[in-house]
C-alpha positions in Angstrom: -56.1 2.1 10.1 -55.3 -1.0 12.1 -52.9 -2.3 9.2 -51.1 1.0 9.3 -50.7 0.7 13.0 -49.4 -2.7 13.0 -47.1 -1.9 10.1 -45.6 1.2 12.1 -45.2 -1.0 15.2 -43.7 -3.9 13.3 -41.1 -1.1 11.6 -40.1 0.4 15.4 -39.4 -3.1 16.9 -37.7 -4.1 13.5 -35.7 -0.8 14.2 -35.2 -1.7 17.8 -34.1 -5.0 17.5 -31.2 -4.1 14.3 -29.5 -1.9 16.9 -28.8 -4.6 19.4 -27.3 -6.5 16.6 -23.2 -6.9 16.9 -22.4 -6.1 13.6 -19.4 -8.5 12.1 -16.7 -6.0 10.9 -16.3 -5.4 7.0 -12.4 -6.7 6.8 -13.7 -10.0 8.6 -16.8 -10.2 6.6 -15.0 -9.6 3.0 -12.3 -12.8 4.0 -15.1 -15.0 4.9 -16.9 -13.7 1.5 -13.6 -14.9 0.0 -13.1 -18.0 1.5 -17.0 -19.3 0.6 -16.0 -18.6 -3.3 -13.0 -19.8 -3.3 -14.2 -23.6 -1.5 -17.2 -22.9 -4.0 -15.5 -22.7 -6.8 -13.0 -25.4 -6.2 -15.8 -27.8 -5.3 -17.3 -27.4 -8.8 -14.2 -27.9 -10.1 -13.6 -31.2 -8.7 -17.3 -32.1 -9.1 -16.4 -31.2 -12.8 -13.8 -33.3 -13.4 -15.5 -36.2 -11.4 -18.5 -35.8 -14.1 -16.1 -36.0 -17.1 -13.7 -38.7 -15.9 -17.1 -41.1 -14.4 -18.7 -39.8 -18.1 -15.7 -41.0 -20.2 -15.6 -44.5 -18.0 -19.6 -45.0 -18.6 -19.2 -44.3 -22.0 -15.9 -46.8 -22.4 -18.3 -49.2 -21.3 -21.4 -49.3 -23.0 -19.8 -49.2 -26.4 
Protein backbone atom coordinates (compact mmCIF):
# COMPACT_ATOMS: atom_id res chain seq x y z
CA UNK A 1 0.00 0.00 0.00
CA UNK A 2 3.00 2.29 0.36
CA UNK A 3 3.43 2.53 -3.49
CA UNK A 4 -0.14 3.49 -3.85
CA UNK A 5 0.33 6.14 -1.21
CA UNK A 6 3.35 7.64 -2.72
CA UNK A 7 1.74 7.42 -6.19
CA UNK A 8 -1.40 9.42 -4.86
CA UNK A 9 0.85 11.99 -3.19
CA UNK A 10 3.12 12.36 -6.21
CA UNK A 11 -0.33 12.88 -8.48
CA UNK A 12 -1.72 15.81 -5.79
CA UNK A 13 1.58 17.80 -5.80
CA UNK A 14 1.90 17.09 -9.57
CA UNK A 15 -1.67 18.64 -9.63
CA UNK A 16 -0.67 21.44 -7.29
CA UNK A 17 2.23 22.46 -8.90
CA UNK A 18 0.45 22.59 -12.94
CA UNK A 19 -1.87 25.25 -11.42
CA UNK A 20 0.73 27.70 -10.51
CA UNK A 21 2.01 27.32 -13.95
CA UNK A 22 1.46 30.75 -16.26
CA UNK A 23 0.20 29.14 -19.06
CA UNK A 24 1.70 30.88 -22.51
CA UNK A 25 -1.48 31.84 -24.54
CA UNK A 26 -2.41 29.61 -27.71
CA UNK A 27 -2.13 32.67 -30.41
CA UNK A 28 1.49 33.25 -28.92
CA UNK A 29 2.30 29.62 -28.67
CA UNK A 30 0.99 28.71 -32.41
CA UNK A 31 3.53 31.81 -33.96
CA UNK A 32 6.39 30.50 -32.06
CA UNK A 33 5.33 26.87 -33.38
CA UNK A 34 5.53 28.61 -36.74
CA UNK A 35 8.54 30.33 -36.53
CA UNK A 36 10.68 26.98 -35.14
CA UNK A 37 9.45 25.22 -38.58
CA UNK A 38 9.95 27.66 -40.64
CA UNK A 39 14.04 28.38 -39.34
CA UNK A 40 13.89 24.48 -39.37
CA UNK A 41 13.08 24.01 -42.50
CA UNK A 42 15.13 26.70 -44.07
CA UNK A 43 18.22 25.42 -42.19
CA UNK A 44 17.85 22.03 -43.96
CA UNK A 45 17.52 23.66 -46.88
CA UNK A 46 20.66 25.46 -46.89
CA UNK A 47 22.39 22.45 -45.20
CA UNK A 48 21.01 20.64 -48.39
CA UNK A 49 22.35 22.59 -50.86
CA UNK A 50 25.79 23.02 -48.90
CA UNK A 51 25.91 18.90 -49.12
CA UNK A 52 25.26 18.93 -52.86
CA UNK A 53 27.36 21.83 -53.95
CA UNK A 54 30.61 20.47 -51.27
CA UNK A 55 29.47 16.80 -52.89
CA UNK A 56 29.75 18.01 -56.59
CA UNK A 57 33.31 19.85 -55.68
CA UNK A 58 34.65 16.50 -53.83
CA UNK A 59 33.67 14.60 -56.63
CA UNK A 60 35.24 17.22 -59.43
CA UNK A 61 38.23 16.43 -57.59
CA UNK A 62 38.90 12.94 -57.11
CA UNK A 63 38.24 12.05 -60.70
Amino acid sequence: MNVINNIKKFLGEAKAELVKVSWTPRRDLIGSTAVVISVTAALALYIGMIDIILTKILSLILR
